[in-house]
BASETI-825873 format. One record per atom (N, C-alpha, C): residue number from 1; residue in three letters; atom name; x, y, z. Coordinates in Angstrom, 1 decimal, decimal comma. Atoms other than C-alpha are relative to their C-alpha. Example, Ala and Ser with C-alpha at 12.3 -4.5 7.8 and 13.67 -1.06 7.14 Angstrom:
BASETI-825873
{1 'ALA' 'N' {0,9 -1,2 0,0}}
{1 'ALA' 'CA' {12,3 -4,5 7,8}}
{1 'ALA' 'C' {0,9 1,2 0,0}}
{2 'SER' 'N' {-0,9 -1,1 0,0}}
{2 'SER' 'CA' {13,7 -1,1 7,1}}
{2 'SER' 'C' {-0,8 1,1 0,8}}
//
This chain:
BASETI-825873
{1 'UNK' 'N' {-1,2 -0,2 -0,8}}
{1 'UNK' 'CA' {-6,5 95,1 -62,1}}
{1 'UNK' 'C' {0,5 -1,4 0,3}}
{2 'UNK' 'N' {-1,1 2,0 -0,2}}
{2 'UNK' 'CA' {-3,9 92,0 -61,7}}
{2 'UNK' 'C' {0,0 0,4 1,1}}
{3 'UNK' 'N' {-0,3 0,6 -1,4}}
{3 'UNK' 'CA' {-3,6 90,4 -58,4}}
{3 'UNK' 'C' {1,4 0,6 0,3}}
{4 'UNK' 'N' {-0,7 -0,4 -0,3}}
{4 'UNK' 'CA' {-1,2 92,5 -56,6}}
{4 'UNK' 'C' {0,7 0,4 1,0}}
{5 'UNK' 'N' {-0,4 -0,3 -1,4}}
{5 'UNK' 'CA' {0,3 92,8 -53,0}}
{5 'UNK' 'C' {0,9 1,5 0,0}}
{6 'UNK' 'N' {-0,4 -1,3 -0,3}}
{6 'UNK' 'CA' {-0,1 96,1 -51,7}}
{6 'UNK' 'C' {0,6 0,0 1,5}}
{7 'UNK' 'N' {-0,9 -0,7 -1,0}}
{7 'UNK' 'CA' {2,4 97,0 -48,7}}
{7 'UNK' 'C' {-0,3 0,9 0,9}}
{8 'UNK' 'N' {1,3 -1,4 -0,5}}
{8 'UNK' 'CA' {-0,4 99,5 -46,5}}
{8 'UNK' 'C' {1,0 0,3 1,4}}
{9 'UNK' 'N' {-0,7 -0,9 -0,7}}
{9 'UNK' 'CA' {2,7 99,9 -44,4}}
{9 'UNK' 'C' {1,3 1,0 -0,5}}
{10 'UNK' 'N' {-0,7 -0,5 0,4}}
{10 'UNK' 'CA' {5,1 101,4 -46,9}}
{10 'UNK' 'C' {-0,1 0,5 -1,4}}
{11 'UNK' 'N' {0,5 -0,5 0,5}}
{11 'UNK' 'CA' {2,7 102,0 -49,4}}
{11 'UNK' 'C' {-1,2 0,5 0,0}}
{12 'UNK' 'N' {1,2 -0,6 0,0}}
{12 'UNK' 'CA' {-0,4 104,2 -50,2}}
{12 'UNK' 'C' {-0,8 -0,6 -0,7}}
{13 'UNK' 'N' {0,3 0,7 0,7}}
{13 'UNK' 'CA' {-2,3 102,0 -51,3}}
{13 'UNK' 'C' {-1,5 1,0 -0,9}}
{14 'UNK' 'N' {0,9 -0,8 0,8}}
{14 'UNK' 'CA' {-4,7 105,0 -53,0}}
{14 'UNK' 'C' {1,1 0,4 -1,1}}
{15 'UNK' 'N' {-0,9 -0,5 1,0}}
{15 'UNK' 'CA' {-1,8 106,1 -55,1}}
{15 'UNK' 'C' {0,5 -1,4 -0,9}}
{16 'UNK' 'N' {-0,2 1,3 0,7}}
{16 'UNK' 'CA' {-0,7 102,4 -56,1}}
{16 'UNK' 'C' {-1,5 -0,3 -0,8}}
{17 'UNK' 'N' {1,2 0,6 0,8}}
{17 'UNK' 'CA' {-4,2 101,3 -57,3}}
{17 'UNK' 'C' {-0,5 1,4 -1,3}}
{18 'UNK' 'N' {0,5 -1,0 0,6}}
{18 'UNK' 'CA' {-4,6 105,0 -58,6}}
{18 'UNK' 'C' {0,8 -0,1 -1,5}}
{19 'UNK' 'N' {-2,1 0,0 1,3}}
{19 'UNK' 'CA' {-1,0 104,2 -61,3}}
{19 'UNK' 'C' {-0,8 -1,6 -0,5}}
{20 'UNK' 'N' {0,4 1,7 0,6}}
{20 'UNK' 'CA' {-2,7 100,8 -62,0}}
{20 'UNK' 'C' {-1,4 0,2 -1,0}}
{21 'UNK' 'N' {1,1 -0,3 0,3}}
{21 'UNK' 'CA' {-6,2 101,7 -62,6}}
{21 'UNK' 'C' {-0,1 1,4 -0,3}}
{22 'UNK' 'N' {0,0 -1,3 -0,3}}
{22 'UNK' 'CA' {-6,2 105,5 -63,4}}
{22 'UNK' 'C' {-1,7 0,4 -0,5}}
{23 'UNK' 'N' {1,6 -0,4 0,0}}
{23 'UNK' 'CA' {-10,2 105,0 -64,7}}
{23 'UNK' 'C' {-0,4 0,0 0,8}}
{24 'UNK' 'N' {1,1 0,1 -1,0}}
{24 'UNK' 'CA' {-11,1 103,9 -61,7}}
{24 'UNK' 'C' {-0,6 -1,5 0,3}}
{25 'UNK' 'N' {0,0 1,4 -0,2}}
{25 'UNK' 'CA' {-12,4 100,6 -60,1}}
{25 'UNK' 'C' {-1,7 0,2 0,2}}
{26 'UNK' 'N' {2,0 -0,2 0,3}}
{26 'UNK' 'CA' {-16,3 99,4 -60,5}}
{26 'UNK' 'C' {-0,2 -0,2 1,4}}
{27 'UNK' 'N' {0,1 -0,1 -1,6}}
{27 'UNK' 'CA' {-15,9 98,4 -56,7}}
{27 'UNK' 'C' {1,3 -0,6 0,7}}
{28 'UNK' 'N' {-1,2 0,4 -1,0}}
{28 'UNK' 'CA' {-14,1 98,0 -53,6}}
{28 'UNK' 'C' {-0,9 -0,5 1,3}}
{29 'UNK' 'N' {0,4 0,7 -1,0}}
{29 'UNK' 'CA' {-14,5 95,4 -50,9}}
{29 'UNK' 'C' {0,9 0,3 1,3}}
{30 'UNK' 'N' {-1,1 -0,7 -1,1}}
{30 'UNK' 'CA' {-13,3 96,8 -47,4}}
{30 'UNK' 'C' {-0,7 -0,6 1,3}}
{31 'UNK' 'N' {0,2 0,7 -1,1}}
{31 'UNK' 'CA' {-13,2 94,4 -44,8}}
{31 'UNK' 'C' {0,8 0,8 1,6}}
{32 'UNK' 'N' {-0,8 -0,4 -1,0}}
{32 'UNK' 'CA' {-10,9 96,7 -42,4}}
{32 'UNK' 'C' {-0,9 1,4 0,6}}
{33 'UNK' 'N' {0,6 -1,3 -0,5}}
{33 'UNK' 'CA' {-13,0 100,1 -42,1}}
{33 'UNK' 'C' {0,7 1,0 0,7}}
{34 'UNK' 'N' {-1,3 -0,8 -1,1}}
{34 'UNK' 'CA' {-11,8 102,8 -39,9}}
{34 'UNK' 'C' {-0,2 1,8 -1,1}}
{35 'UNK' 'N' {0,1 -1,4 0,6}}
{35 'UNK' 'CA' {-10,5 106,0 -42,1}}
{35 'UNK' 'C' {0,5 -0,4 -2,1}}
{36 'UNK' 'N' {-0,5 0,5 1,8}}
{36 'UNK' 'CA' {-10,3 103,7 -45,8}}
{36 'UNK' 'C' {-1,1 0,4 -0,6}}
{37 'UNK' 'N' {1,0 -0,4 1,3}}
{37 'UNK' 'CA' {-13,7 104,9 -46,9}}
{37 'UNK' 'C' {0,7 1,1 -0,3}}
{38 'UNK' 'N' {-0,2 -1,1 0,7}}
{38 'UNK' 'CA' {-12,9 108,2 -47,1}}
{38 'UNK' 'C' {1,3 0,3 -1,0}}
{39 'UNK' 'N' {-0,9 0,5 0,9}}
{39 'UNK' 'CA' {-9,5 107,3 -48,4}}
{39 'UNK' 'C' {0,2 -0,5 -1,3}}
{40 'UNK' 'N' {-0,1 0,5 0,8}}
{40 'UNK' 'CA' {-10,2 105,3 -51,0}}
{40 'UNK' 'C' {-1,4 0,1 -0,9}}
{41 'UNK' 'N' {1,5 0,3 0,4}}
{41 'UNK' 'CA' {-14,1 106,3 -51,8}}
{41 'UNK' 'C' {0,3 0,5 -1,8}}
{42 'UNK' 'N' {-0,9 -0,7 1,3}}
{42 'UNK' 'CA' {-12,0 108,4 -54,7}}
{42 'UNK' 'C' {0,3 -1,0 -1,2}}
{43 'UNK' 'N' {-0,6 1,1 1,5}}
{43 'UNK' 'CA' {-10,8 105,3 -56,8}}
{43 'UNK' 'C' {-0,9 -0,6 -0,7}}
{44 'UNK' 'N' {1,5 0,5 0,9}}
{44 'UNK' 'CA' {-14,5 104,5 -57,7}}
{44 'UNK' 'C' {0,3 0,6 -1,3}}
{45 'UNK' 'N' {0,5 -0,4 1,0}}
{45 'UNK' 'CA' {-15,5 105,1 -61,3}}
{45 'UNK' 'C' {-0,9 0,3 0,0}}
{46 'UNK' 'N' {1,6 -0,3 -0,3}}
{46 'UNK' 'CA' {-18,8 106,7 -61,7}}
{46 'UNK' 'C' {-1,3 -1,1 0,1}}
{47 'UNK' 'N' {0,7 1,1 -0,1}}
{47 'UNK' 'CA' {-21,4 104,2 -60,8}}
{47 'UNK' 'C' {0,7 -1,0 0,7}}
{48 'UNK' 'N' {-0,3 1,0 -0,8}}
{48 'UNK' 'CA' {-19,2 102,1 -58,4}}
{48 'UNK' 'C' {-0,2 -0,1 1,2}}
{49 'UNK' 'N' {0,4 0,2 -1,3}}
{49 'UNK' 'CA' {-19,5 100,7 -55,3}}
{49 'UNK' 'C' {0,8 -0,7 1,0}}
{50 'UNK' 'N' {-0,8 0,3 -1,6}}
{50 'UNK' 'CA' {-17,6 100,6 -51,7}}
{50 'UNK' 'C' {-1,2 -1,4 0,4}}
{51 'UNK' 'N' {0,8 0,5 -0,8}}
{51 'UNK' 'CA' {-18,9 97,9 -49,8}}
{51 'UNK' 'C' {0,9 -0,7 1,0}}
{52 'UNK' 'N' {-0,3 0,5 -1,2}}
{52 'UNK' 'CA' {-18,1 97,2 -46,3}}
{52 'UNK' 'C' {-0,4 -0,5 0,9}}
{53 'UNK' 'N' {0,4 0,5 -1,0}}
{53 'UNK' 'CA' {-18,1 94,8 -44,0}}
{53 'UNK' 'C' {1,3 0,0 1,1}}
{54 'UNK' 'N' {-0,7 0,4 -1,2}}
{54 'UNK' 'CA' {-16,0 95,4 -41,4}}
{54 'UNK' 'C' {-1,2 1,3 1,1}}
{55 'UNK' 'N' {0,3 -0,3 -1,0}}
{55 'UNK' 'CA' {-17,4 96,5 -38,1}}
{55 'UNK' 'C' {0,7 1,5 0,9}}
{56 'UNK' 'N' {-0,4 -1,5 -0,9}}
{56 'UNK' 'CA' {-17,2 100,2 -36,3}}
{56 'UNK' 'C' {0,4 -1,2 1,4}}
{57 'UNK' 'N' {-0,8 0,8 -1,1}}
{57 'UNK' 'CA' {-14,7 99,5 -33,1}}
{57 'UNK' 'C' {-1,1 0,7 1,1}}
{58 'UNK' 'N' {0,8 -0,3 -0,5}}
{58 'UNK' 'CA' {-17,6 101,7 -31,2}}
{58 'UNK' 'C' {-1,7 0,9 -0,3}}
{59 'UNK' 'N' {1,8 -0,2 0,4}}
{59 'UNK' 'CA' {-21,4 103,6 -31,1}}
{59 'UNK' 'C' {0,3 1,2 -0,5}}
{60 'UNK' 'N' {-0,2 -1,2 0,7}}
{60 'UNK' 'CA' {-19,5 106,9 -32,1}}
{60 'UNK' 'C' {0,5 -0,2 -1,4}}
{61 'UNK' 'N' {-0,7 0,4 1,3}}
{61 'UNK' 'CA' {-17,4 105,1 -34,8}}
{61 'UNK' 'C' {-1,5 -0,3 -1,3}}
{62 'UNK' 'N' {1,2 0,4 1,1}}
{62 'UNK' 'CA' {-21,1 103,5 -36,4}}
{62 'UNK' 'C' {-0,5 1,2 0,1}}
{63 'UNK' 'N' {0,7 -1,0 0,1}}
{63 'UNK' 'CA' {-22,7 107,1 -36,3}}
{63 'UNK' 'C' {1,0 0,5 -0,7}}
{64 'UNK' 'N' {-1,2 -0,5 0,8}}
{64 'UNK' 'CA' {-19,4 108,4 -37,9}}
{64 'UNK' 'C' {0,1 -0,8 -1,4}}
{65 'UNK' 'N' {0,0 0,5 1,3}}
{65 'UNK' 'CA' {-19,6 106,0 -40,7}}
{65 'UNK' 'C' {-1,6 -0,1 -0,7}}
{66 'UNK' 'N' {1,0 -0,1 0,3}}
{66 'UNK' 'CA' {-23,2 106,5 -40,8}}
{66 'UNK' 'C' {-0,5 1,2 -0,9}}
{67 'UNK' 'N' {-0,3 -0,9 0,8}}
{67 'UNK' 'CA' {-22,5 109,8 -41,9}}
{67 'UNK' 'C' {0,5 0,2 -0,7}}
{68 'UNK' 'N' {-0,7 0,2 1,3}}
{68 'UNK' 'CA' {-19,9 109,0 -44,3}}
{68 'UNK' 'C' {-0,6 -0,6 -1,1}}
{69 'UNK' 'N' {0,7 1,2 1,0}}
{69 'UNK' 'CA' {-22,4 106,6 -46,0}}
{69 'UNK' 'C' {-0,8 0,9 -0,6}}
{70 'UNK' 'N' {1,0 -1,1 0,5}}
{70 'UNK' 'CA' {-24,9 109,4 -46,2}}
{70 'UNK' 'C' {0,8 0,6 -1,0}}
{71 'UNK' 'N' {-0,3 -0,6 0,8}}
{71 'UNK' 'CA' {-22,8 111,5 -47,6}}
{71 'UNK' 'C' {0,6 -0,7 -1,4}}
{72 'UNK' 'N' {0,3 1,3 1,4}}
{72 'UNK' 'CA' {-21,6 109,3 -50,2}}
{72 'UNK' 'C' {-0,8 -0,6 -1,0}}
{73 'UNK' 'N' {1,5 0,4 0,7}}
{73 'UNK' 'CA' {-24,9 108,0 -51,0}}
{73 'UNK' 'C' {-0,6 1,2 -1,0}}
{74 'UNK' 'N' {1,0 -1,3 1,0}}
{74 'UNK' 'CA' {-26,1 111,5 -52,1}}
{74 'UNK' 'C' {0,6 0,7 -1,3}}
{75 'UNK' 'N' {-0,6 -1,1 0,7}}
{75 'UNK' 'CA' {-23,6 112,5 -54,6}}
{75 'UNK' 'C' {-0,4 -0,8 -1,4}}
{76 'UNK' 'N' {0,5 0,6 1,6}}
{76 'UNK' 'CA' {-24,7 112,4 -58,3}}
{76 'UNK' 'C' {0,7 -0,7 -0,6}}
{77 'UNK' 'N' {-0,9 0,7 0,9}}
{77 'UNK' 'CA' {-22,3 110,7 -60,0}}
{77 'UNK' 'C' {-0,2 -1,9 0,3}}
{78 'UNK' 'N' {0,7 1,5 -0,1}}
{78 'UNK' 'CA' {-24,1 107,5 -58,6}}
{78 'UNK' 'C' {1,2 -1,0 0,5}}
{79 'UNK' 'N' {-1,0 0,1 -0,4}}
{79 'UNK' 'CA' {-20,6 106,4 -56,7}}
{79 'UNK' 'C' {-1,4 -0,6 1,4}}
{80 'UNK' 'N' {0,7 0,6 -1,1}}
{80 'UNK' 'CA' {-22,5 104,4 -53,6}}
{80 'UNK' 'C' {0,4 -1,0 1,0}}
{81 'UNK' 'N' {-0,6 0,6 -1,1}}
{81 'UNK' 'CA' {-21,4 102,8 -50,5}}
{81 'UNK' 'C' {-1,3 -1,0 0,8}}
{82 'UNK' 'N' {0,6 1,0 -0,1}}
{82 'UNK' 'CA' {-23,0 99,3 -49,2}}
{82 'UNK' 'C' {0,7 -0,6 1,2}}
{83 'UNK' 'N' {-0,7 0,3 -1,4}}
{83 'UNK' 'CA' {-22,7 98,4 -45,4}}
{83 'UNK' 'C' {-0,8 -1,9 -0,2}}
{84 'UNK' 'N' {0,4 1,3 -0,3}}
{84 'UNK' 'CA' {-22,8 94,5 -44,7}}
{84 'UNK' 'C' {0,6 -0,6 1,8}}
{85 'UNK' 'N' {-1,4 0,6 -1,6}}
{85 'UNK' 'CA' {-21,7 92,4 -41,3}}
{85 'UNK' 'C' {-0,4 1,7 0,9}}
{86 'UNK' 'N' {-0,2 -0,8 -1,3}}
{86 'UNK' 'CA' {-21,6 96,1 -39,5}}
{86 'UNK' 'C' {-1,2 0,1 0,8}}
{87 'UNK' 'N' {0,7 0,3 -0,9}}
{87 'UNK' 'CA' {-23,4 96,5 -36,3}}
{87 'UNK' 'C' {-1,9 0,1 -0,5}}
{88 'UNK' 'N' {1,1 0,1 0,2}}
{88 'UNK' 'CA' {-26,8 97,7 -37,8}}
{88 'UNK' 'C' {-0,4 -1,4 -0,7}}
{89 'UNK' 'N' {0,4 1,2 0,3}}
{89 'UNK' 'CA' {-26,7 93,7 -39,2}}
{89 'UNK' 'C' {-0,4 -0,8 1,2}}
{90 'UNK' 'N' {0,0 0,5 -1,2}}
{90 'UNK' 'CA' {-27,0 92,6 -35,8}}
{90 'UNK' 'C' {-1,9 0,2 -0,1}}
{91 'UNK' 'N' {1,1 -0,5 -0,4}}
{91 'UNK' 'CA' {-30,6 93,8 -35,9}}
{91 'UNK' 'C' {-0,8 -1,4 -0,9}}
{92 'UNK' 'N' {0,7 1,1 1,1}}
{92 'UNK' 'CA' {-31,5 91,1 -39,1}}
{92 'UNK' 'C' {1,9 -1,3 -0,5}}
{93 'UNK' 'N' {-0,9 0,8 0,1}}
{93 'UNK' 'CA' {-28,8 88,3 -39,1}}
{93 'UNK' 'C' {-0,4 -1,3 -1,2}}
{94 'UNK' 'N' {-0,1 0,7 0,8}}
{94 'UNK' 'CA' {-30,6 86,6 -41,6}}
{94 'UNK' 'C' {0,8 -0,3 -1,7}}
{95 'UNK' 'N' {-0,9 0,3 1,1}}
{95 'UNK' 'CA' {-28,5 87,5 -44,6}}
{95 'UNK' 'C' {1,5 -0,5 -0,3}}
{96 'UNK' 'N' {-0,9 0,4 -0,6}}
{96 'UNK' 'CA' {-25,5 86,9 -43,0}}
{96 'UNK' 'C' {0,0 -1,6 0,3}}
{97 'UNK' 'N' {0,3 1,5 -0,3}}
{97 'UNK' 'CA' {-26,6 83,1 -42,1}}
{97 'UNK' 'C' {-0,2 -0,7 -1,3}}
{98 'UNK' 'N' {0,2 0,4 0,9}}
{98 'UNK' 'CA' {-27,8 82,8 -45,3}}
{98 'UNK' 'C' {1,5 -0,1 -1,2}}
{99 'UNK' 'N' {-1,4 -0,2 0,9}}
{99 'UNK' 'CA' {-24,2 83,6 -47,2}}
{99 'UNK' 'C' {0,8 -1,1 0,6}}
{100 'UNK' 'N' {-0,9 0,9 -0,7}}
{100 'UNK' 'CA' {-22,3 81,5 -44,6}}
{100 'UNK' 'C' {-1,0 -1,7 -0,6}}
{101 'UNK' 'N' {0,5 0,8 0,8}}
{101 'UNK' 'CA' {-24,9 78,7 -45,6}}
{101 'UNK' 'C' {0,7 -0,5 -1,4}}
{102 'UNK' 'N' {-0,1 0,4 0,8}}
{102 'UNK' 'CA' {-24,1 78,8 -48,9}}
{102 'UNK' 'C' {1,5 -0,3 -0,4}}
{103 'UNK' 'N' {-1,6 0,5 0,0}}
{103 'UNK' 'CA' {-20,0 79,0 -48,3}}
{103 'UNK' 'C' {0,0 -1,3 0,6}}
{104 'UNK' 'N' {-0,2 1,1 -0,7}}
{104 'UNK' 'CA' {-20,4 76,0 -46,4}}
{104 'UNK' 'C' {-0,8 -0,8 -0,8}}
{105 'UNK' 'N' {0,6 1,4 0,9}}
{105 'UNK' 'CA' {-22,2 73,9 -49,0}}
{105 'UNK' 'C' {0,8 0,3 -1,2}}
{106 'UNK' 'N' {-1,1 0,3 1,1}}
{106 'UNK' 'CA' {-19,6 75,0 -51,7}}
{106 'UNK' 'C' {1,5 -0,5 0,2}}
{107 'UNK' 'N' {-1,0 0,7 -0,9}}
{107 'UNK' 'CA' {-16,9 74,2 -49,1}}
{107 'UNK' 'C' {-0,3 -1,7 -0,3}}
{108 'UNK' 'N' {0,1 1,0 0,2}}
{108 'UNK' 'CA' {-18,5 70,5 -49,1}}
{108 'UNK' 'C' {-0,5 -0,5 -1,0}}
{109 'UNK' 'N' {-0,2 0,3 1,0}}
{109 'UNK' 'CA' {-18,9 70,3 -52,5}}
{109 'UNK' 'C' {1,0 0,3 -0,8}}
{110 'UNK' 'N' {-1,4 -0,2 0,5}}
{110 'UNK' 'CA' {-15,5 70,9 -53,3}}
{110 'UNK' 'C' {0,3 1,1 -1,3}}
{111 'UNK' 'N' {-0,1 -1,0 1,3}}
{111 'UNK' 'CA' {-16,3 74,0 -55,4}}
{111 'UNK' 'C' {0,7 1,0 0,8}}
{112 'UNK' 'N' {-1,2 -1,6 -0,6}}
{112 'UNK' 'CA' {-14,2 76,6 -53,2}}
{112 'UNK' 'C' {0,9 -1,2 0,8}}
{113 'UNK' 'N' {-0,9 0,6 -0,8}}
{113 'UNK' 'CA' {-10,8 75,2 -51,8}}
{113 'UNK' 'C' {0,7 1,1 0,8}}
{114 'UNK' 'N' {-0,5 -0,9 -0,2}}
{114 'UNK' 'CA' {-9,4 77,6 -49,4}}
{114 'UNK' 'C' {1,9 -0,1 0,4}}
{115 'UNK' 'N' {-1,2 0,5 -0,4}}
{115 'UNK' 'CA' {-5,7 77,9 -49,1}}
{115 'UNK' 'C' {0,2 0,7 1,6}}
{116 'UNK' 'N' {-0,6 0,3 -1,4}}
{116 'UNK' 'CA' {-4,2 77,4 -45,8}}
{116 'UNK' 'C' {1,5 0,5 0,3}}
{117 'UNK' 'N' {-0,9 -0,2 0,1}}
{117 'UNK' 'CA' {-1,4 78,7 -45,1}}
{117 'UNK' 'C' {1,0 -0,6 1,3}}
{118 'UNK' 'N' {-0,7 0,5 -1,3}}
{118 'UNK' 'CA' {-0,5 77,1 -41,5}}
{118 'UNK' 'C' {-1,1 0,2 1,1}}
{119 'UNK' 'N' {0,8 0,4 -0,7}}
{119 'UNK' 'CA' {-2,0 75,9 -38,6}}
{119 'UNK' 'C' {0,1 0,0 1,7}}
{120 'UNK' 'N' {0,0 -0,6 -1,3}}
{120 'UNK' 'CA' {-2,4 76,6 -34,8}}
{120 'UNK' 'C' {-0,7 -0,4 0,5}}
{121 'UNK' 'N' {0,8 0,6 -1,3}}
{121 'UNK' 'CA' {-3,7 74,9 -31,8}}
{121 'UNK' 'C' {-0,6 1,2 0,9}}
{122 'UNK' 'N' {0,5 -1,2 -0,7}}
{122 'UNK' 'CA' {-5,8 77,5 -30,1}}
{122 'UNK' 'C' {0,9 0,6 1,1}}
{123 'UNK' 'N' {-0,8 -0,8 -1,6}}
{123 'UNK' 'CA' {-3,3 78,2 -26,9}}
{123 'UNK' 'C' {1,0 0,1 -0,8}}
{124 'UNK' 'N' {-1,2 -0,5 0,6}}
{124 'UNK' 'CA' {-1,1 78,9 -29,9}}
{124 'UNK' 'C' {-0,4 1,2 -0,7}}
{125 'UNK' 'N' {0,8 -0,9 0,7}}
{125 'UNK' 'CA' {-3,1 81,9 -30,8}}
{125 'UNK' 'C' {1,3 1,0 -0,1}}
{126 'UNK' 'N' {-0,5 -1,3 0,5}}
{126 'UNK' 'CA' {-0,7 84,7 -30,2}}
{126 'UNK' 'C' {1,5 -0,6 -0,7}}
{127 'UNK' 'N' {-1,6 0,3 0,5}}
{127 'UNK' 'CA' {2,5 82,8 -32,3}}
{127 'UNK' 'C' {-0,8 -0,1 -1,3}}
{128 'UNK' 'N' {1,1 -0,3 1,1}}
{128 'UNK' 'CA' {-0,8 82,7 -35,0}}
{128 'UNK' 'C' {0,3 1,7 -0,3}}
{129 'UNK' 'N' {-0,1 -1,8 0,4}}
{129 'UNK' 'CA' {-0,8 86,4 -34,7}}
{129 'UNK' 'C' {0,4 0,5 -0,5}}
{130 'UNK' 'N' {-1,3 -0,1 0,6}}
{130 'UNK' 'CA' {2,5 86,9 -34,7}}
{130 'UNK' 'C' {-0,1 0,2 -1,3}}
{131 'UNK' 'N' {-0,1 0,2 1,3}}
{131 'UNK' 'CA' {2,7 85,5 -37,9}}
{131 'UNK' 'C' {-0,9 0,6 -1,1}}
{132 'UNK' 'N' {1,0 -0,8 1,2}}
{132 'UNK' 'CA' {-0,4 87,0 -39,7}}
{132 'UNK' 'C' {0,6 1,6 0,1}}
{133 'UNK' 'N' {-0,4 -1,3 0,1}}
{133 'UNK' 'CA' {1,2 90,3 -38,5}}
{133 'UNK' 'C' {1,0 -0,2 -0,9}}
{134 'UNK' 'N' {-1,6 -0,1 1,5}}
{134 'UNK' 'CA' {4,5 90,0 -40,4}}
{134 'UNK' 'C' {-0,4 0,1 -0,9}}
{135 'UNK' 'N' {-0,3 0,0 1,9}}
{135 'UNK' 'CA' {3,1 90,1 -43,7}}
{135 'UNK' 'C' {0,5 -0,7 -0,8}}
{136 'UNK' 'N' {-0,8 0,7 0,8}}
{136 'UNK' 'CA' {4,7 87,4 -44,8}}
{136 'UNK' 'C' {-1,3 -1,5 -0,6}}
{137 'UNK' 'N' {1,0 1,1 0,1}}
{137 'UNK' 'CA' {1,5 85,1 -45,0}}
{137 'UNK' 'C' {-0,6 0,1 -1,7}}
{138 'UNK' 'N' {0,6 0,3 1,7}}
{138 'UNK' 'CA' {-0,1 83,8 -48,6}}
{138 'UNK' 'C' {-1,3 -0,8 0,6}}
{139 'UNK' 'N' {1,1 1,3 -0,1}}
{139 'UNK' 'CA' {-3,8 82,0 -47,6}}
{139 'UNK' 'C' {-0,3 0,3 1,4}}
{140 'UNK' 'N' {0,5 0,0 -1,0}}
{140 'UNK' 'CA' {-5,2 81,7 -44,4}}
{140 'UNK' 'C' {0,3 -0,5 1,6}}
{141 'UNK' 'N' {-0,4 1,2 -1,0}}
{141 'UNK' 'CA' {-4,2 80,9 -40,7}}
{141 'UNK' 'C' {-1,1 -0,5 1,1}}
{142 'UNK' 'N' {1,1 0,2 -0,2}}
{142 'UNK' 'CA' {-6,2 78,8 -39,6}}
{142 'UNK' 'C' {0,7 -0,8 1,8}}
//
């Protein structure tokens, strides 16, 4: 699938990737959580894999996605879901330390450059915001 800006306010982005890819994708990285597994758990190919790291917003939400993972996990077609970062990482933080580790020594070996897209003095946080909301951003604000 080519690099392609999906629109998740004026488009679906299950039906866009579904017209792109109609086999199916080997995985999907879901850093937002919420109601995108069940959403999107469909555009796997047999043998692929969800994996998320974004964080339930509470203790009902990680019991609710704990059950989505189950169910997911058990279906034959070998389609499998892979939780990182969310709260049950709190319990072992060491693989998490260890990743950021190794971004941070390819950061200072000049093997990852990240783009920037603009820059913000902390008590300029919400004109930061702002801006990451609009949609209009390419890269990172940092």
């Amino acid at each position: 699938m080519k690099g392609y800006p999906i629109d998740y306010r004026t488009q679906d982005f299950v039906q866009v990737i579904r017209g792109m890819e109609p086999a199916g994708l080997d995985a999907v990285f879901d850093g937002v959580g919420g109601d995108y597994l069940p959403r999107g758990f469909g555009l796997l190919k047999r043998g692929g894999a969800w994996v998320s790291y974004a964080n339930p917003r509470s203790l009902g939400g990680m019991f609710r996605l704990l059950g989505r993972v189950l169910w997911c996990n058990l279906r034959p077609d070998g389609r499998r879901v892979a939780l990182y970062g969310t709260g049950a990482s709190n319990l072992d933080r060491r693989p998490f330390l260890e990743d950021w580790a190794a971004l941070f020594r390819l950061l200072a070996e000049r093997q990852i450059k990240p783009l920037i897209a603009a820059r913000f003095p902390l008590l300029a946080a919400a004109q930061a915001n702002a801006l990451l909301e609009s949609g209009q951003v390419t890269g990172n604000i940092v």
